[in-house]
C-alpha positions in Angstrom: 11.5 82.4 61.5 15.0 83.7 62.6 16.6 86.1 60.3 19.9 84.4 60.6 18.5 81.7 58.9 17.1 83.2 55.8 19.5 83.2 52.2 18.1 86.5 51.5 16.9 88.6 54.7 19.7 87.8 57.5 19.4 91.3 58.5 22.9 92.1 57.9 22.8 94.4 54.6 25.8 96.8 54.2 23.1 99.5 53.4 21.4 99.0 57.2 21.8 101.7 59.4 23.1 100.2 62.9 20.7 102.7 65.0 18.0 101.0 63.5 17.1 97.9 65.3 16.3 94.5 63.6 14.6 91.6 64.8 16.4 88.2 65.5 13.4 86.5 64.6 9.8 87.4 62.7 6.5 86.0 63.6 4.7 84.3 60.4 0.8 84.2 61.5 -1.3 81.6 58.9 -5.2 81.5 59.0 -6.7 78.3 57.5 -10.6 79.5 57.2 -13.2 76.8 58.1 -14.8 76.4 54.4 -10.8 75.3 53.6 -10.6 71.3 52.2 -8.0 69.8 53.3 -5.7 68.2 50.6 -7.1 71.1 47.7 -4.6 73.5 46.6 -5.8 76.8 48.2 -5.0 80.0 47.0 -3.5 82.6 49.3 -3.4 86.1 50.6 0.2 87.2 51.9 -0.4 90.1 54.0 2.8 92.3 55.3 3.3 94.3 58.6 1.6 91.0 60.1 -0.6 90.9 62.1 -1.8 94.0 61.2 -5.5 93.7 60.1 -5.3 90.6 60.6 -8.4 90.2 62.0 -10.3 92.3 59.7 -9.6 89.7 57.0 -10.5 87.0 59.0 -13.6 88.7 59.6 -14.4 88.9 56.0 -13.2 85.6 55.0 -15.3 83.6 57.6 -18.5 85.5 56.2 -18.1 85.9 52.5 -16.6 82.4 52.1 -20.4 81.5 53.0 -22.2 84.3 51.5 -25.7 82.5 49.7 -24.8 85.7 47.3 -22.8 84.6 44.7 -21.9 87.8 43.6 -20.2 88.2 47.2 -19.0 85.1 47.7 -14.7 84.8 47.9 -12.7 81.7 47.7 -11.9 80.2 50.7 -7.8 81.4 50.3 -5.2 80.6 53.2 -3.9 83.9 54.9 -0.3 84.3 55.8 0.6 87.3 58.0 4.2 88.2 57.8 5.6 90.2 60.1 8.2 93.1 58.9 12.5 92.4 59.8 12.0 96.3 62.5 11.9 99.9 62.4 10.9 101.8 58.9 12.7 103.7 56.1 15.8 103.9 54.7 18.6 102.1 56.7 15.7 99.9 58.1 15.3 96.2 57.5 11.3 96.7 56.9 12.2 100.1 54.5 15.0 96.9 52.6 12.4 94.8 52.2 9.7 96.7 51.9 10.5 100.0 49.8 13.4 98.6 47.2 12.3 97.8 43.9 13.7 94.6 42.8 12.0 90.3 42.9 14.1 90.1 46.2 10.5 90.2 48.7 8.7 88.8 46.3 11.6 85.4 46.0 11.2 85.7 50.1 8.0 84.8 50.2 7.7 82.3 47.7 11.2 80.7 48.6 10.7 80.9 52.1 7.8 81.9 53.7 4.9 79.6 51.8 7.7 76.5 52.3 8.1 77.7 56.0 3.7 77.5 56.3 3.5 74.1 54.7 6.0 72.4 56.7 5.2 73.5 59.8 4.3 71.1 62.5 1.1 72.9 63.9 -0.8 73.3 61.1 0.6 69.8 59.2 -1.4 68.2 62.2 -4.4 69.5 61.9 -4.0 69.9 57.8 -1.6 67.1 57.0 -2.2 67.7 53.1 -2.1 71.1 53.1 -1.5 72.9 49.7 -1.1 76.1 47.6 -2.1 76.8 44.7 1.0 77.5 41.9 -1.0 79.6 39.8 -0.3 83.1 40.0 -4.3 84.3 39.7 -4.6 82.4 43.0 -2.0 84.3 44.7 -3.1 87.4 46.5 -0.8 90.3 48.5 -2.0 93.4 50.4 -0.2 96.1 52.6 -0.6 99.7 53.7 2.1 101.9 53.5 5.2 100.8 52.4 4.0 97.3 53.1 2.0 98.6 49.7 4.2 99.4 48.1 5.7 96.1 48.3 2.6 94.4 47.4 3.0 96.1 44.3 6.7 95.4 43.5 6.1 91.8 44.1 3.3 91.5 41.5 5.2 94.0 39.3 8.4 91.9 39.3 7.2 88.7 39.4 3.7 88.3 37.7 4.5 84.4 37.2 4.1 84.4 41.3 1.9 87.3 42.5 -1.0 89.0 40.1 -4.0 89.8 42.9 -2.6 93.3 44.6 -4.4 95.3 47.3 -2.6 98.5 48.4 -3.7 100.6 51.0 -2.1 104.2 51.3 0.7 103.5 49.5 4.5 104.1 49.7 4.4 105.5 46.1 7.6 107.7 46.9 11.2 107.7 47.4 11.8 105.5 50.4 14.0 103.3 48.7 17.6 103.4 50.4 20.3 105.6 49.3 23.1 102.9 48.7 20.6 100.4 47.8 22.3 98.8 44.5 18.9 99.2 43.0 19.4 103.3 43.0 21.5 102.7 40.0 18.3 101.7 37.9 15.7 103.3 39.6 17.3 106.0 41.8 13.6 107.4 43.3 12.8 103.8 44.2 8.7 103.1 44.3 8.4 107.3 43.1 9.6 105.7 39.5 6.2 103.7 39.4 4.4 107.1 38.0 7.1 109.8 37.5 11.1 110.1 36.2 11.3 106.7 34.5 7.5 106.2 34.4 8.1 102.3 34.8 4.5 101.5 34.5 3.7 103.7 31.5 7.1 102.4 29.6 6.3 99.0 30.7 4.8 96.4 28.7 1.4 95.9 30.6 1.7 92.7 33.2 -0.5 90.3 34.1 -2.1 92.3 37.4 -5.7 92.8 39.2 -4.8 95.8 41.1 -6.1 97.4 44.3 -5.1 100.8 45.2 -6.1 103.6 48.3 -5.2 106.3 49.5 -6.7 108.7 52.2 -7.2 112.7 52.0 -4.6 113.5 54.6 -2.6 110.9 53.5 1.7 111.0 55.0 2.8 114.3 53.2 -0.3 115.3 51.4 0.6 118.9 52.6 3.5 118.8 51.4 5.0 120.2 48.0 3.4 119.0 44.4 7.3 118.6 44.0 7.8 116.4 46.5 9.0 112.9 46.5 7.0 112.5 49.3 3.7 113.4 48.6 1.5 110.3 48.9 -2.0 111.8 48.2 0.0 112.8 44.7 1.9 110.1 43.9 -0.9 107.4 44.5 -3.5 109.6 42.4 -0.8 109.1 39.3 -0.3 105.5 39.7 -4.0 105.0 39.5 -3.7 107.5 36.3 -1.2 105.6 35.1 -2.9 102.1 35.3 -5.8 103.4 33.7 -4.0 104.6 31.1 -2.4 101.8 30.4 -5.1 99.5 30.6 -4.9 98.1 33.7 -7.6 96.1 35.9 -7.6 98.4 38.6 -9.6 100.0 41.7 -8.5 103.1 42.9 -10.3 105.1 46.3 -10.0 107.6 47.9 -11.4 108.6 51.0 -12.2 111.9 52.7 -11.4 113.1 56.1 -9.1 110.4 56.7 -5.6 109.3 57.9 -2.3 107.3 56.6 -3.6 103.6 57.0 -6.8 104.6 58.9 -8.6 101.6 59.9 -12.0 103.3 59.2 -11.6 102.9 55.6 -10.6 99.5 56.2 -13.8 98.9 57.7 -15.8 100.5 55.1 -14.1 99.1 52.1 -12.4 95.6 52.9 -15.1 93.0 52.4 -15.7 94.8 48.9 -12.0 95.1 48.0 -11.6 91.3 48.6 -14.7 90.5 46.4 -13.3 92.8 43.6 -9.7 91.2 44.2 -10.8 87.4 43.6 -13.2 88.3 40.9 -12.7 85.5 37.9 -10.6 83.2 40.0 -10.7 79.6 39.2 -9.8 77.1 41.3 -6.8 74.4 40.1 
């Protein structure tokens, strides 16, 4: 998918920083398991930073879509792997999509991406009735880092599209862009989540199933309690603050491990997606 093309990520923001490169184009990976019907209106997983863990999910979809367990068993959802517009943090395409709080992602995806899936030649021939699922319980989103964070902010802005989150050591700080318009609401971007503004605790509570991680030695977990940048802090709050409110949620955290570290992917994944898709009913 060029960038030119898009009506909302063309990779030409005024609030870009020109040292940071962006790509021309992004690669959009879609995994169709086996146990999928053609013609049935799947639900979905969207999945940033694609390909990244990719494969892990594939791994756990193939098996658990089979499991004789029903208490392990997962809907057989359609994966879409989207691959970030380059580079990271403020002044970066990935940190604009990623890391601003507004519905501008989450619009990208639904406006863009899923149309951009279903119409595309490849998988129209081998699926030529392929469907997904409208209803926002079947629609799933998971990302590590700031690709978290943005799982979060498209469920939290747009509940009527996303309400199945899975975040895995999570942007929870201020990485949202200086001169982004949004700093004029929430000036300490994805930080107001749990602290200043305390969105989620002055919010009425939203339609969500929410997954959220974060490691021991976490980016900046040695850093200052008074730090915008602390994510071992600032991911511990937003769990305290969904419980709190009342929230569906999972919150882990695991020892003697790193920002993103694939070891607690493999120790935690398959259960994460059972406890995602729990009480999903198909359309």
């Amino acid at each position: 998918m060029r960038l030119s093309n898009s009506n909302i990520f063309r990779g030409t923001d005024a609030t870009l920083n020109p040292k940071k490169p962006v790509r021309k184009e992004r690669k959009i990976y879609a995994y169709v398991p086996a146990a999928y019907k053609n013609g049935t209106k799947a639900p979905i997983l969207v999945m940033h930073d694609g390909p990244s863990r990719l494969k892990l999910v594939k791994n756990a979809l193939d098996n658990l879509t089979i499991s004789k367990n029903p208490k392990r068993k997962i809907p057989a959802f359609i994966v879409i792997s989207v691959q970030n517009g380059g580079n990271d943090s403020k002044g970066s395409q990935r940190g604009l999509e990623y890391d601003t709080l507004s519905d501008r992602f989450a619009c990208f995806i639904n406006d863009e991406v899923l149309p951009a899936v279903l119409n595309n030649r490849e998988i129209k021939a081998t699926y030529p009735n392929i469907a997904f699922t409208a209803n926002p319980w079947g629609r799933a989103t998971m990302g590590c880092s700031s690709g978290g964070a943005a799982a979060l902010t498209m469920g939290w802005f747009r509940p009527d599209l996303f309400r199945r989150i899975i975040t895995y050591s999570g942007t929870f700080v201020d990485q949202q862009d200086d001169d982004a318009p949004e700093e004029i609401k929430y000036p300490l971007g994805a930080w107001e989540y749990h602290s200043g503004k305390k969105l989620i605790e002055n919010s009425v509570r939203k339609p969500l199933r929410i997954f959220t991680h974060v490691s021991e030695n976490d980016n900046g977990a040695k850093s200052s309690e008074l730090s915008h940048h602390n994510w071992v802090m600032a991911n511990k709050r937003t769990a305290a603050t969904l419980k709190a409110k009342g929230y569906n949620y999972r919150f882990i955290f695991s020892r003697s491990s790193s920002h993103c570290d694939r070891r607690v992917y493999e120790q935690t994944l398959a259960d994460t997606l059972i406890w995602i898709w729990q009480g999903y009913q198909p359309d």
